[in-house]
N, C-alpha and C positions, 0 to 999 in steps of 0.2 A: 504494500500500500504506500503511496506517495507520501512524504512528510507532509503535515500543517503547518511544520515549526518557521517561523520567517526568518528567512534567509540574511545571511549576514552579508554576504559578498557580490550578492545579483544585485543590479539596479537599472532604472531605467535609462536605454540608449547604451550604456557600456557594451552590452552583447553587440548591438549594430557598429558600435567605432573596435570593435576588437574583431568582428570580421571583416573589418574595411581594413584593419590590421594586416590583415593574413592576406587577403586576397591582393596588396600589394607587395608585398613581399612575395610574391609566388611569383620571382626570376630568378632569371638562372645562379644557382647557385644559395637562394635563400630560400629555396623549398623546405628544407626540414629544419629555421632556424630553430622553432620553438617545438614543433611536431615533425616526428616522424615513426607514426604506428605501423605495426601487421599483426595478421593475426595468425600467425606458426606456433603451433605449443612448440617449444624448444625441449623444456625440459619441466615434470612435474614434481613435488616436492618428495612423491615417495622414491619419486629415481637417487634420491639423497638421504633415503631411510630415514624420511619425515612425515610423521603424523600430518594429517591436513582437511581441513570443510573447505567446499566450494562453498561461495557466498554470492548471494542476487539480494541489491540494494537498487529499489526502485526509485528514481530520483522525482522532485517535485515537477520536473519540466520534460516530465514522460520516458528520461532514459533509463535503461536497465543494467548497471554494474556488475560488473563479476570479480568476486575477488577470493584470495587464500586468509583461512584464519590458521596458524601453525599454531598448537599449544605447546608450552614449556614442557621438557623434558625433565618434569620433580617428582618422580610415582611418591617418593615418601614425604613431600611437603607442598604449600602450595605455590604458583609462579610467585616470582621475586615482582613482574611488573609487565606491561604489554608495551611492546614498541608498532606504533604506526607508521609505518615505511612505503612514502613516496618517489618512485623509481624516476629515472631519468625518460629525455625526450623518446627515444629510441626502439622498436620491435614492441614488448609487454610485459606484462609481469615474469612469464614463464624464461625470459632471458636474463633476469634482472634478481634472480631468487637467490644466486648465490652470494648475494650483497648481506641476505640477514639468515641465509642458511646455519649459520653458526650461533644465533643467536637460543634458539629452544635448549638447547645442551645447557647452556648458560641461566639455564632457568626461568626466562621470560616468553611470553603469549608475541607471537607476530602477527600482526592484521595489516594486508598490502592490498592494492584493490587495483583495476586498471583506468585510467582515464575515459571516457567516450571514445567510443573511434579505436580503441586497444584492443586486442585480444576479442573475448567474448561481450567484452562491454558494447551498448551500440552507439550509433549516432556519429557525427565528425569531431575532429576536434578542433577547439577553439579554447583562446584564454578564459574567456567568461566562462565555457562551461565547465572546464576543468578547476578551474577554484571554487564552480558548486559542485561538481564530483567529491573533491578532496572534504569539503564540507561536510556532505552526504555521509562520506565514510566516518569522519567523528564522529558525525552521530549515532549513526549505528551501533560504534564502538561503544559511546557510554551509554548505550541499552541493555548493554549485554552483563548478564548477572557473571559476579569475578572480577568484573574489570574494576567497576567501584570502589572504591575503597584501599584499592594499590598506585602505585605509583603507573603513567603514565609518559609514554614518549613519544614525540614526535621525531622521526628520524626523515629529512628530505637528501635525493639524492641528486644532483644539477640542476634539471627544471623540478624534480619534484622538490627543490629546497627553494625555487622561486615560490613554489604553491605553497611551500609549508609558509611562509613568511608573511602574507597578509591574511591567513588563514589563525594563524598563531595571533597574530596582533591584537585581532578582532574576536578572538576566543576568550584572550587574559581579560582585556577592557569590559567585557560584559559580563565576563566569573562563569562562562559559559561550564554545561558537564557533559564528558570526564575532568576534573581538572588537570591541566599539563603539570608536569613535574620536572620537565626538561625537554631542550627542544636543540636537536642537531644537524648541523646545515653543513652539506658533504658538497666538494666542488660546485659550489652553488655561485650562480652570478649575480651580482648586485641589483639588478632593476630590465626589468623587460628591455625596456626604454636604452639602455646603457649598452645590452650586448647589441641589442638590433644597430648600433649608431657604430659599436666594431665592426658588425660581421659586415656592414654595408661597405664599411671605409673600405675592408679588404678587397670590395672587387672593384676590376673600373668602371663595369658598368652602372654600378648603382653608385658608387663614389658621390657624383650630384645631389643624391636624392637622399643621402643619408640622415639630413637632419628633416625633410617636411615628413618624409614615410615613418619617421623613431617618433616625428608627434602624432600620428596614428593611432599611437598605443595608448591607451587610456594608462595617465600617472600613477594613476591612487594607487595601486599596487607596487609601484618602485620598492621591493625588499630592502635598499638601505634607508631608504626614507621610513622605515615601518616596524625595523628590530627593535629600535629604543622601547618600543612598547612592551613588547613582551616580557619585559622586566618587572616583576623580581621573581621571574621564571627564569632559573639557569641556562645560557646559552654557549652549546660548542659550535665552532665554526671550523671546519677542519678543509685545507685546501693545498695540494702539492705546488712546488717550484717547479715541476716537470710537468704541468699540466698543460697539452698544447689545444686543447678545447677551450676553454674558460682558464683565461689569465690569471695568474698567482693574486694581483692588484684587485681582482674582482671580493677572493676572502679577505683581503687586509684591509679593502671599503669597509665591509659588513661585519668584522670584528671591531673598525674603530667606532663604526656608529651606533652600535649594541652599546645598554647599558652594565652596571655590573649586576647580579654575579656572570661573569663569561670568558670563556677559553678560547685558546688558540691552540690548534693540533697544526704542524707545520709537516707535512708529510713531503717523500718523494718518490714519488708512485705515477705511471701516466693516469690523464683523465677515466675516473670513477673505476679506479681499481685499489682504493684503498685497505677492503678488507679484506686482501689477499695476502697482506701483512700482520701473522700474528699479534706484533709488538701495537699496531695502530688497534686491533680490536680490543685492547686489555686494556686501552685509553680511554676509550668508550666505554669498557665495562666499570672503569675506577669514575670517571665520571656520573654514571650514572648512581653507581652505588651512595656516593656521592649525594647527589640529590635528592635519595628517596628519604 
């Protein structure tokens, strides 16, 4: 059944300047700045001797979501916390799984959902709908008996740490529930607005048009204009030197303009293969422990 609850992040006209977004940017070479879905299961979580529900979250503007809920791996106690894990632009969940595959060992519930346009999820995608998808998915989350009551994470990982970021703002400001308990932004870019005005510079053809097509984009979401909020929700901002997708300069915007309490994880790793590094997952785990 559709939510009732009003939406924090739809508003009127945003969805029409965020598809006049997309649909200018759809030249060569800007095609997948923000999206680039399919829908191939690559791989499902029991191919990784993981417990797992399919999940169908009906959204308020008629889309049907599909996503994995992973439970912690505690038979004798109960999870330590649940991380909500938003993936990057790229393929869907089923490619993306090995980013918190390690995390149920660890003791915590994982709940990851796909965008519109992803995987099993339907519809296209676009900025608007996807910050009501990500939406949709917390709330689901704090329906669910368990999750109550324990600590709470928000884990983004590139574009899904642009979603986490005005998503998280607008959660803490209103005492939304689950409440957040820490919120972690993996090779994440600073503001819609900000890459789109890089990735145009790099080509020549769009070179001209970089700054009218980057005001396109509807502001209010710019993630560095929006982490100060989140505060006094603990914030990691974690981003490699070797990251040749998303500039090192894009985490050291969004750590300077986060308030405290917040961390810097300085990794060297290429673009969104951070937990493929023991040493960087044990960072995340002392972090989180950390905040609950």
């Amino acid at each position: 059944m559709a939510s009732r609850t009003p939406r924090l992040l739809l508003k009127p006209g945003a969805a029409r300047l965020a598809g006049l977004a997309l649909a200018l940017l759809l030249l060569p070479g800007c095609s997948s700045l923000f999206f680039y879905p399919d829908r191939v299961t690559y791989i499902t979580p029991d191919r990784l001797n993981l417990a797992y529900d399919d999940i169908y979250i009906d959204t308020a503007d008629g889309e049907r979501l599909h996503g994995w809920w992973l439970p912690a791996e505690s038979p004798e106690s109960p999870a330590r916390g649940t991380v909500y894990f938003l993936h990057g632009n790229a393929q869907n969940i089923s490619s993306h799984i090995l980013n918190v595959a390690w995390l149920p060992e660890n003791g915590y519930n994982v709940f990851t959902i796909d965008y519109r346009g992803y995987g099993k999820s339907t519809g296209d995608p676009n900025i608007q709908g996807a910050l009501h998808d990500v939406e949709s998915g917390l709330r689901w989350l704090g329906s669910q008996p368990g999750v109550t009551g324990k600590p709470v994470f928000l884990l983004g990982q590139s574009l899904g740490g642009a979603l986490a970021l005005p998503l998280a703002s607008e959660w803490v400001k209103r005492q939304q529930q689950p409440r957040l308990d820490g919120v972690i932004l993996d090779s994440t870019f600073a503001g819609f607005r900000k890459i789109a005005r890089e990735k145009l510079d790099a080509f020549w053809l769009t070179w001209p048009f970089q700054i009218p097509l980057s005001w396109t984009i509807p502001a209010e979401y710019e993630g560095v204009a929006r982490i100060d909020d989140i505060s006094p929700v603990p914030v990691m901002v974690i981003h490699s030197v070797r990251d040749g997708i998303i500039p090192f300069h894009h985490g050291a915007a969004l750590y300077e303009a986060a308030e405290e309490p917040k961390e810097f994880l300085q990794t060297d790793t290429p673009h969104g293969a951070t937990f493929v590094i023991p040493g960087y997952r044990e960072e995340v785990l002392r972090f989180m422990n950390t905040a609950e």
